[in-house]
N, C-alpha and C positions, 0 to 999 in steps of 0.2 A: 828398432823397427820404424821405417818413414813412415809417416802418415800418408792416408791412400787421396789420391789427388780425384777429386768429384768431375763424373762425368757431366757433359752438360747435356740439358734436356732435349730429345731427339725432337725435331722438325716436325710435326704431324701431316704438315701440308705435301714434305719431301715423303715421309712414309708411303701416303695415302697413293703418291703418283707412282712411285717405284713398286704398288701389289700389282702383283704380277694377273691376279684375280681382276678380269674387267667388274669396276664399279661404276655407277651414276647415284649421284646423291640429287634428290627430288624434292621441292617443296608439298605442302599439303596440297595445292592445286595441281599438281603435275608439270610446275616448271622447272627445268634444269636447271639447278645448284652450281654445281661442281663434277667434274669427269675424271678421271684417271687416265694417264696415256696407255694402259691396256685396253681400257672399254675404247677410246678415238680407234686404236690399232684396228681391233676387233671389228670395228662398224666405219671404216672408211671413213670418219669425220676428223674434225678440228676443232679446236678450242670455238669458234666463232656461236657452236648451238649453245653455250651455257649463257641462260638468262629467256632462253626459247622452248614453247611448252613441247612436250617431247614428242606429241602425237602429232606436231608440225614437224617435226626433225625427221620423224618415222611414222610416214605414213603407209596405208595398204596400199601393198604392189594393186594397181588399177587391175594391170591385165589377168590379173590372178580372183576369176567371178569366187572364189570360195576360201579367198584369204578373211582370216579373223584372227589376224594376230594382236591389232589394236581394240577390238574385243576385249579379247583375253586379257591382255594387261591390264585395261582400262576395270578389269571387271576385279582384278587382281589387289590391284594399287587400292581402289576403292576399299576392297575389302582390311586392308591395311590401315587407312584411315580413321574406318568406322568402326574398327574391333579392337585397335592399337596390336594386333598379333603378327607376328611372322607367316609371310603365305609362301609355300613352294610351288611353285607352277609346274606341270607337267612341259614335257618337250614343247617346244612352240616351235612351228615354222613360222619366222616374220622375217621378210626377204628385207634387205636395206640400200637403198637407193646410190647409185654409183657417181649420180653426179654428170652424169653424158648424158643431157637430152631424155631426161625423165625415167631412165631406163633405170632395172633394178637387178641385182644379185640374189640370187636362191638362197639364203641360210636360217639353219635351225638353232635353236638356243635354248638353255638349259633355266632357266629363271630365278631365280630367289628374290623377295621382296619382305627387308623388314625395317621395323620401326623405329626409329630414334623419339625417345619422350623425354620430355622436361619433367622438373620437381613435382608440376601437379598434375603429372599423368598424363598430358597432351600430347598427340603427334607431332611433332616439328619439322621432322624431315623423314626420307624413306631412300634407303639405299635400297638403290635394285641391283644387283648383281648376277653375271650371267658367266657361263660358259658357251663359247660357240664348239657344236656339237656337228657342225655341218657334215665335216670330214667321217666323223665316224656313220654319220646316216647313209653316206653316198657309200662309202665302202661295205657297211652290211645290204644295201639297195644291187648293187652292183656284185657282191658277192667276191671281190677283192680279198686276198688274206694274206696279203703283205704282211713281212714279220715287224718292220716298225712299225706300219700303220696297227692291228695288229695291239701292240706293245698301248700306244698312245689311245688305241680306242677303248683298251680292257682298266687303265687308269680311269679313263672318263665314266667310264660304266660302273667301276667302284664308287666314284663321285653321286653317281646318278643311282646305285643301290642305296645310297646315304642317303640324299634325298627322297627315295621311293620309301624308305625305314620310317622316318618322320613323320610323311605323311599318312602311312600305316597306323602310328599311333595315333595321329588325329583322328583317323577315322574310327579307330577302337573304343577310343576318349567318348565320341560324337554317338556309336553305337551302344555307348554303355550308357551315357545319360538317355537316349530314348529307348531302352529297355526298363530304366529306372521309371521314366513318365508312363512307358505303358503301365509296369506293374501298379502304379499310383491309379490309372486311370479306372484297371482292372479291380481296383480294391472300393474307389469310388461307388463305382458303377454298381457294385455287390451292395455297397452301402446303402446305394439309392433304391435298389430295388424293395433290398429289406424294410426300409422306412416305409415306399409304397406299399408294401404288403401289411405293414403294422399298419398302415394308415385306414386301409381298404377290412381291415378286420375291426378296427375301434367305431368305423360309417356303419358297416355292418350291426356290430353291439349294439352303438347309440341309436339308431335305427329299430332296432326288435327294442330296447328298455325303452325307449321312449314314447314306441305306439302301444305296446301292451299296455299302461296306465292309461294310456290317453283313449285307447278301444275301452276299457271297464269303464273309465267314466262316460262317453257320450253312449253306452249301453245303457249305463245306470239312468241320466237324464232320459234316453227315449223310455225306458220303464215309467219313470216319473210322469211326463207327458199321458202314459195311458191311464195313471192312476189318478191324474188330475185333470180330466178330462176337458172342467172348466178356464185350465190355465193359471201359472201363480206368476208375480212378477219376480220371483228366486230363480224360475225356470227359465225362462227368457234369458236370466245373465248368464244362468252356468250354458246355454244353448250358444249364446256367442262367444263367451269367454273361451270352453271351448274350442270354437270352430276358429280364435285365434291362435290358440294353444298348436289349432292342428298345422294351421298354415304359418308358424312359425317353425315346426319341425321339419316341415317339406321344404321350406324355404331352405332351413340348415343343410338337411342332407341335399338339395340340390343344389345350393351354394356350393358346396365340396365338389359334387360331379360336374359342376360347368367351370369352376377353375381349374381340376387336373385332366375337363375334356373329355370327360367318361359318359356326359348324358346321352342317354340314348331315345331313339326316335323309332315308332313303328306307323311308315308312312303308307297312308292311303289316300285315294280321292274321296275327300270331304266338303261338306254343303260350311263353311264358314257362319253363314247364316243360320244356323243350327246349332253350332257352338257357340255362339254370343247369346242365343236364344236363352240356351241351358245355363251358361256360365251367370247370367243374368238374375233369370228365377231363382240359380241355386243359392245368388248373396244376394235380394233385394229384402229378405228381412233384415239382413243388418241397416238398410239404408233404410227403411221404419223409424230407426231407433232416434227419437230426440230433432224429429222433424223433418229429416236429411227424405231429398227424393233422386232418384235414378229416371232417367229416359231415356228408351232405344230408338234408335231410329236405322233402319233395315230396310234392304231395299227389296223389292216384292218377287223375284226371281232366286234363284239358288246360285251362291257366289263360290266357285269349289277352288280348290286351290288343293296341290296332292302334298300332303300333311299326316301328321302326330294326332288324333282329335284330342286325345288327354293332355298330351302338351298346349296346344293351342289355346285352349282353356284355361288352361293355368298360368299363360300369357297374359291374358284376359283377368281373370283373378287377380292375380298379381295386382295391376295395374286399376283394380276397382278398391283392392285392399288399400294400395296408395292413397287415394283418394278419399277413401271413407277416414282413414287416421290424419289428413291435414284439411279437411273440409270441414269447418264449426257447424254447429247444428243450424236447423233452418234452410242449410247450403245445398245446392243443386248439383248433379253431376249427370253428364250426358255421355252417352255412347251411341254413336254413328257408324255406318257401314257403308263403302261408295267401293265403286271400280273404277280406274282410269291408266291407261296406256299399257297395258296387258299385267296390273297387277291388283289386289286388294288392301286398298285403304281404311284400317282400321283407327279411330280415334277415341280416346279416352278424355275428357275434359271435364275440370271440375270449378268451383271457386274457391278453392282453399289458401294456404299462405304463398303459394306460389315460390320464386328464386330468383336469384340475380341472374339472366340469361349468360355471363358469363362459368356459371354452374353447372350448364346443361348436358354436358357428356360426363362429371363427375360423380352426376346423380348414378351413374351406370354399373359404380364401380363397388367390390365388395365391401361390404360394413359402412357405406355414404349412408347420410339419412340428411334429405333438404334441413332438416332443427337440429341446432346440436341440444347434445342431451341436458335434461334437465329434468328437473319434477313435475315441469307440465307438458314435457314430450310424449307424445303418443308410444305404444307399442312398437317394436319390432328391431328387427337385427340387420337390415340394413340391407339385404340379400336378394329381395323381391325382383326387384330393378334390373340386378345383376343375373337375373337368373331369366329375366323375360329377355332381354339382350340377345343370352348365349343360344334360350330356344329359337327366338327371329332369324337369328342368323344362320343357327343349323339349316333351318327352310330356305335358304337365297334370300332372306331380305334383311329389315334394318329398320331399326326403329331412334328413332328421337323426341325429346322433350322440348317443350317452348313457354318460355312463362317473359312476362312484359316487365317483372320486378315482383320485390315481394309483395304480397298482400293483395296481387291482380289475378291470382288463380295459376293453373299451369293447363298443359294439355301435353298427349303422349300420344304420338303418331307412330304406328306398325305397318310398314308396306311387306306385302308378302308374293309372290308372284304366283298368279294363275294358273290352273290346272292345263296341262295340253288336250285340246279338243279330243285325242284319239284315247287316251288314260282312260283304266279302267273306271265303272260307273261307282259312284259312294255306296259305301255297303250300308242296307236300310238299317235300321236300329228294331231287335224284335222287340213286337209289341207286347206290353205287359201283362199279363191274366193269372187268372189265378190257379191254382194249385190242382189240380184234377181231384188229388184225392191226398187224406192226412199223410205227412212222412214221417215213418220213422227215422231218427235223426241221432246220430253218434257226436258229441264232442270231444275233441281230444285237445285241452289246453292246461298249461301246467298253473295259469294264474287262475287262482279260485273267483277268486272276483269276477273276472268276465265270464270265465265259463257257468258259473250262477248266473248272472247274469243274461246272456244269452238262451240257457236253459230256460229261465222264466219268460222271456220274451219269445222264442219260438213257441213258447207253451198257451204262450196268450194267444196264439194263430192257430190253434188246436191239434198241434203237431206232438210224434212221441217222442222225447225229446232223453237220452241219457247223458251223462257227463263222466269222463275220465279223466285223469290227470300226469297221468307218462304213457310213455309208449308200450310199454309191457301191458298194461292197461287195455289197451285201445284194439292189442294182437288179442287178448283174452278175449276181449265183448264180440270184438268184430268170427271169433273161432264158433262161439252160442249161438249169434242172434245172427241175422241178417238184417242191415240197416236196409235204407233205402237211398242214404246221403251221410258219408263221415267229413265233418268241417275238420281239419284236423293243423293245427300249430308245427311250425317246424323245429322252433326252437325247445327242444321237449328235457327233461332234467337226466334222463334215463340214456333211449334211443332217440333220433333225427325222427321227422316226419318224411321222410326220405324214405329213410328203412319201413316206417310203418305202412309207407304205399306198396313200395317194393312185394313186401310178405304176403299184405292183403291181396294184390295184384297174380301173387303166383298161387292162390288158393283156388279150388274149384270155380268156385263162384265169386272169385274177385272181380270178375267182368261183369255182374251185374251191380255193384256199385258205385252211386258217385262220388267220387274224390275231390276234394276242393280242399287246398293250402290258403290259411286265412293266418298271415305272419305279417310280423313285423319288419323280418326280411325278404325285399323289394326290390332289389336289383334286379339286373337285365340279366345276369350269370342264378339269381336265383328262380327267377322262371325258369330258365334255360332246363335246371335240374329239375324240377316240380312237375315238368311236363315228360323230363326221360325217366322218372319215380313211377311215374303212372297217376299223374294228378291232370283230372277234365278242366279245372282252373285255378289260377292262384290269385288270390284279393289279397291288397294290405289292410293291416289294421291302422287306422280305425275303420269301422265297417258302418258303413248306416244300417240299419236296419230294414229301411227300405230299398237299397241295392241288395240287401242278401235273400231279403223275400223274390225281389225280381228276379232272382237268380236261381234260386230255388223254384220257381211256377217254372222256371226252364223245363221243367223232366227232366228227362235222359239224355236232350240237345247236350251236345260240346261245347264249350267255350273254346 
């Protein structure tokens, strides 16, 4: 047996020019490499375009206003560079220039575009390879059905269902990964709700557990108050300790609703100068404490601005709370009121430890506190700030802090904009009086402590006063007796204060009762229900005792 004589290794360069398939091999910028004498055949040129970018060698027929065949490829090739993938083009018409006097030849072409990579994945070069497909468009155009032509167009169309197959799959490929993102997004989106919702029921919880202790105790202290007529200095702390206690919880829960954006606002035309008036009176005993003095300074007209009054206040608050926890004893803090250029200028200024002015939008932000913590930092959760921000801005305006360094004091400037001349007038505030005649009075609260509590305190005002403690409860007393006012808790162990209005509500004489929701829960969604229940008002706890007497001298009036 002779041994077999070795071929020797084929030509690649001879290969490349004898396929019969026109090729152009492409650098990564788009200049011509290399051509095959099919692709020259094909497109009327000569060796002379290799080393020339291709969109100079073929450009758009001019006189063709809707040629975009240098588009296409360009948008093609591209995408081959930038994805290292194989792209098939759809049929292109791109006409190719004849060479007489600028003039161009009509043809269409079938595209392929792919990649050659190196060892580490790079594009190097891009074969484009095409079919001219002219012949078969002019003959299905024309309606020609010659049997060779015919023969040669139904080859090309097999060609061209090959290509159409591929692309098919890319797209199948392309619609299965965004079906795969939708269901992701869809599973998401479920997720996020659910969290909101758990989130929006734990604000809810921590909201009723935390004012229900916080209602028994400043109940408990105002009883003290009457029993000590002369004053002790125990009462005094537990009176402010307290009233931090309280504005640390409101701070919490409206912390939570001005980051996920849920604070809510019920705006009217209000006298501004009225709100600082009040917001004023109602902390200037704490600036009593250990020296500390407050001054207002108010301007002698009524400054309205169409607002929240409750919020507004508690902008105000806020921003006195600040103050009174970085102001040493002895230290002064002022409040001013101005108007200029169709807005209201409120400032808060104190002399406390002040900040580095480059701190001064950070103070805004949740959980900042100008000290960092330590065992001689003041109270609080860092919220205050952030919470008078979110109110300012709900109203159009914007508030900023200014301090000259530390230890120079700060100041907190609130612009808010003015009421429109034509807006309705501020609604008066009724005046307070007293009671016409004793009420008998229902409690319905399931914490024994306040409900004692408040029993004894309405009892000191000469009122008849009984106490329940579920909802089953509260249906019995109220089926007996005839109140003349049920306080009644929503959050009950049994049934809702919900259901307890609802019942009382559809009894003969549930219309001559007043309903009033005295809860922990305070949302904007829990009025909302307390008032479709059949409740005349709803208070959160904690309750002063002196807003529930005012509110009770009401009669019959609605809230």
């Amino acid at each position: 047996m002779s041994a077999s004589i070795p071929h020797p290794a084929p030509d690649f360069r001879s290969l490349f020019d004898a396929t019969l398939s026109p090729l152009l091999v492409l650098a990564p910028d788009f200049t011509i490499v290399e051509v095959n004498r099919a692709y020259l055949t094909a497109t009327r040129t000569d060796r002379s375009i290799v080393g020339r970018p291709i969109f100079d060698v073929f450009p758009d027929n001019p006189d063709d206003p809707s040629a975009d065949g240098v588009a296409n490829l360009r948008r093609s090739l591209q995408s081959v560079v930038d994805t290292g993938r194989t792209d098939t083009m759809a049929l292109q018409r791109y006409d190719i220039p004849t060479g007489d006097a600028g003039a161009f030849v009509e043809r269409y072409w079938s595209p392929v575009n792919t990649p050659v990579r190196n060892s580490d994945g790079r594009v190097t070069h891009i074969i484009h390879r095409v079919e001219d497909v002219t012949d078969f468009v002019h003959l299905r155009r024309v309606g020609r059905e010659q049997e060779r032509a015919v023969a040669e167009a139904q080859m090309r169309a097999e060609g061209m269902e090959i290509d159409l197959f591929v692309r098919a799959r890319e797209i199948r490929e392309v619609n299965e990964q965004l079906s795969r993102a939708n269901a992701e997004l869809d599973a998401a989106g479920r997720i996020l709700k659910e969290e909101q919702q758990a989130k929006d029921r734990f604000i809810a919880t921590l909201s009723h557990e935390l004012r229900n202790p916080l209602a028994a105790a400043t109940a408990a202290t105002e009883l003290l108050a009457f029993d000590l007529p002369e004053g002790h200095p125990a009462l005094s702390v537990l009176e402010r300790q307290l009233g931090t206690l309280v504005r640390m919880s409101n701070d919490l829960l409206d912390g939570t609703r001005a980051v996920t954006g849920r604070l809510e606002l019920v705006r009217e035309r209000t006298d501004l100068c009225s709100v600082v008036h009040g917001a004023c009176a109602d902390i200037r005993g704490l600036f009593g404490h250990e020296g500390r003095t407050l001054d207002v300074d108010l301007p002698a007209g009524p400054v309205l601005v169409h607002g929240d009054r409750l919020r507004l206040a508690q902008v105000l608050t806020n921003l006195l709370s600040n103050a009174l926890k970085y102001t040493p004893p002895g230290g002064p803090t002022r409040v001013w009121l101005s108007t200029e250029d169709g807005q209201a200028r409120l400032c808060v200024e104190d002399d406390g430890i002040g900040f580095d002015p480059g701190q001064a939008e950070e103070l805004f932000g949740v959980f900042m506190r100008a000290a960092p913590a330590g065992p001689s930092t003041p109270e609080g959760l860092g919220l205050g700030l952030a919470v008078a921000r979110t109110i300012v801005e709900l109203h159009g305006g914007r508030i900023s802090a200014h301090s000259r360094g530390p230890g120079t004091g700060a100041s907190f400037t609130a612009l808010l904009p003015l009421a429109l001349a034509d807006s309705a007038q501020p609604r008066r505030a009724r005046p307070a009086h007293p009671a016409p005649r004793q009420l008998a009075i229902l409690i319905v609260e399931d914490n024994t402590d306040l409900a004692t509590t408040y029993r004894t305190l309405l009892e000191r005002q000469g009122h008849h006063v009984t106490a329940v403690h579920t909802g089953a409860d509260a249906l019995t007393a109220t089926a007996s007796h005839l109140f003349d006012v049920v306080l009644c808790d929503l959050g009950l162990p049994d049934i809702d204060g919900y259901t307890v209005a609802r019942e009382v509500r559809s009894r003969p004489h549930g219309d001559k009762l007043r309903l009033i929701a005295v809860s922990g829960f305070s949302q904007g969604a829990d009025h909302g229900q307390s008032r479709a229940a059949g409740f005349d008002a709803h208070l959160a706890k904690p309750l002063p005792l002196a807003d529930l007497l005012e509110l009770l001298a009401g009669g019959s009036e609605q809230e």
